[in-house]
C-alpha positions as CSV (number, residue, x, y, z in Angstrom):
1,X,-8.2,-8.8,2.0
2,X,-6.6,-10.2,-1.2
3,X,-9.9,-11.1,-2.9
4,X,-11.0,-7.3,-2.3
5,X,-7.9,-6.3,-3.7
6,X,-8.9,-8.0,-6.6
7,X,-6.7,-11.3,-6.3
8,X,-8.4,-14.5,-7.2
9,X,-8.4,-17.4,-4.6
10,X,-7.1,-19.4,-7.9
11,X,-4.0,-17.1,-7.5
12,X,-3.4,-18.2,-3.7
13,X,-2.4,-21.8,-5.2
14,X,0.8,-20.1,-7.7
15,X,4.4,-19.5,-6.6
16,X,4.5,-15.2,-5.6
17,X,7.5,-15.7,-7.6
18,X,5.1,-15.9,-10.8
19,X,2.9,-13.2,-9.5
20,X,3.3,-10.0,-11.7
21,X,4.7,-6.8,-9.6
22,X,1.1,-5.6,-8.9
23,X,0.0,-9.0,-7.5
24,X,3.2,-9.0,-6.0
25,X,3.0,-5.4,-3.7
26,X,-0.9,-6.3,-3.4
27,X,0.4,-9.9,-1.3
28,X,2.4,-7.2,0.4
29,X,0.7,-4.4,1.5
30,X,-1.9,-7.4,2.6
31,X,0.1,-9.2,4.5
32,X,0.9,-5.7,6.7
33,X,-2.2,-4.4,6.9
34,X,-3.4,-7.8,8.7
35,X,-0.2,-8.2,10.8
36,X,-0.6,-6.4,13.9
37,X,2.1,-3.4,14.9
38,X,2.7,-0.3,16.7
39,X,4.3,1.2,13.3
40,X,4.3,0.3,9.8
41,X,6.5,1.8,7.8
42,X,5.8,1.7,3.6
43,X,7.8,2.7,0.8
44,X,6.3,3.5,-2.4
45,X,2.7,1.4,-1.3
46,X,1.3,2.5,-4.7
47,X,3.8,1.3,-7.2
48,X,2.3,-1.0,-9.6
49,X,-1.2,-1.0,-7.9
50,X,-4.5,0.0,-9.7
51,X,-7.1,2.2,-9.1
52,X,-9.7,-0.3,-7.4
53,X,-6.5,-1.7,-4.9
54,X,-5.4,2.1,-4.0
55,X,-9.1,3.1,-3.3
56,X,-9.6,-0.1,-1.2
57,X,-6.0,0.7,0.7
58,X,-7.2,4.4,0.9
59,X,-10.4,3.4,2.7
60,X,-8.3,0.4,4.9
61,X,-5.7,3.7,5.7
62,X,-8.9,5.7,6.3
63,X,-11.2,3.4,8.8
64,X,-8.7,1.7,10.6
65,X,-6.1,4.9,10.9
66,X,-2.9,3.1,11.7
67,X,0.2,4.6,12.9
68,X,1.9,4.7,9.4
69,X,5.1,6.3,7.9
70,X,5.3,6.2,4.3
71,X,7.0,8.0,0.7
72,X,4.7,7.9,-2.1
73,X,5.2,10.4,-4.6
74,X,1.0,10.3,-5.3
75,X,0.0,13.5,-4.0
76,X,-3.5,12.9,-4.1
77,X,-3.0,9.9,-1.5
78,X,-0.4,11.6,0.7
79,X,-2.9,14.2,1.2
80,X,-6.2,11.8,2.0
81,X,-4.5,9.4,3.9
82,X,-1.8,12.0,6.1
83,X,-2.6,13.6,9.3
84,X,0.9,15.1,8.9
85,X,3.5,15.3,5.7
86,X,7.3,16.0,5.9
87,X,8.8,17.2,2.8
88,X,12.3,16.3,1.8
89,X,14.0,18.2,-1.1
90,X,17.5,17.6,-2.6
91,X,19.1,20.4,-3.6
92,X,22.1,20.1,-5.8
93,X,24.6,22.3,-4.8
């Protein structure tokens, strides 16, 4: 999974504390998409990821359809990947 996101098997021989924040939420969203669970809940899954690593998670999301509650401010990939959105706004009173 981390190869197809576009982390080198040199990289699986470093620290993850000397991984840069992409590398770092790449290792992460990797590590739950392989772990198996009734619910997996995301915040932000985009943040810091590049084009190639959100298509490949779009097409993961996509194929595999987990059950999967998540805030991402990408409206684009809340509306591919949803089957249902809840909008939260703040209103300052």
């Amino acid at each position: 999974m981390l190869v197809k996101m576009g982390v080198s098997n040199l990289e699986f021989e470093k620290d993850i504390q000397n991984f840069s924040e992409g590398q770092k939420k790449k290792v992460l969203i990797a590590k739950s998409i392989t772990e198996s669970a009734d619910i997996y809940i995301w915040d932000e899954p985009l943040n810091y990821i590049d084009i190639l690593t959100r298509i490949q998670i779009e097409e993961a999301l996509l194929k595999y359809k987990p059950t999967l509650i998540f805030v991402e401010h990408d409206e684009t990939f809340v509306k591919k990947v949803s089957t249902k959105i809840i909008e939260i706004n703040h209103l300052d009173s």
